[in-house]
N, C-alpha and C positions, 0 to 999 in steps of 0.2 A: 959692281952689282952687290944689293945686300940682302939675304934672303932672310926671312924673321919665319920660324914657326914655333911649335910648345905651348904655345899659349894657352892660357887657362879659363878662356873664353866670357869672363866677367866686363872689361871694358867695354864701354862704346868704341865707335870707329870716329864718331862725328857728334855733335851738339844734338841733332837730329835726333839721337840716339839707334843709329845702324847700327845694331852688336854683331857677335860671330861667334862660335861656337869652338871647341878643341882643337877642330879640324882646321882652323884659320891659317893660310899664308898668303904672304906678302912678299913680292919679288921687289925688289927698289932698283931703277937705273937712272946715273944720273950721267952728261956728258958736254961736251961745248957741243953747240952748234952754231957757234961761229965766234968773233974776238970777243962778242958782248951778251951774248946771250947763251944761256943754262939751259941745257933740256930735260926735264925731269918724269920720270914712268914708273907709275906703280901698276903692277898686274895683283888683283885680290881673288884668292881662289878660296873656297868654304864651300865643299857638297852641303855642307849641312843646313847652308841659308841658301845658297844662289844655286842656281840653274846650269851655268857654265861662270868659268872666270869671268873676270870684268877691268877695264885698264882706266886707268885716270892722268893724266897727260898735262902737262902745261911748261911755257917757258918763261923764265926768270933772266932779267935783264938788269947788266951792270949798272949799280949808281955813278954814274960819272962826275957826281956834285962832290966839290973838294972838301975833303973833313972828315967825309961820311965812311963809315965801315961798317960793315956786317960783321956784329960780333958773334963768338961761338954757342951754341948753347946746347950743352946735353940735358935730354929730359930723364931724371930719374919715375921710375916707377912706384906709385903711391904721393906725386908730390899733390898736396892738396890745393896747394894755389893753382888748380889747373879749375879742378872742381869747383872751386869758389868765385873764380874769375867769368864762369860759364855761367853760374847761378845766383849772381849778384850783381842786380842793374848799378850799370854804371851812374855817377855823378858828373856833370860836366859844371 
């Protein structure tokens, strides 16, 4: 479980542009639920936007194609290519 609060309530949450306020946390669980499948649970709590918490839930299933890995990736805070990537149509 990984709990996140402090937060200095400038970010969005989402593209959408959800923000949240001082008050923001964020419970994170993550677990197998079974040999191939990830179960993943964020519980979002903010008196200062929402009404009661709120959870967001989904499961994440192993690539079984040979080759393929999920490589690591920590997101630092401030990276801009996050923001640019969000706000610059793609080229195909």
């Amino acid at each position: 479980m990984v709990e996140v609060d402090n937060n200095h309530g400038t970010p969005w949450l989402s593209i959408a542009g959800d923000f949240h306020t001082d008050d923001f946390r964020l419970t994170e669980r993550w677990w197998l639920a079974g040999s191939d499948r990830l179960e993943y649970r964020a519980v979002i709590t903010d008196p200062g936007v929402y009404t009661r918490p709120w959870t967001i839930a989904f499961f994440l299933a192993r690539d079984k194609v040979p080759g393929n890995e999920l490589m690591e990736f920590a997101a630092v805070e401030g990276e801009r290519w996050v923001r640019d990537s969000i706000s610059q149509p793609r080229s195909r």
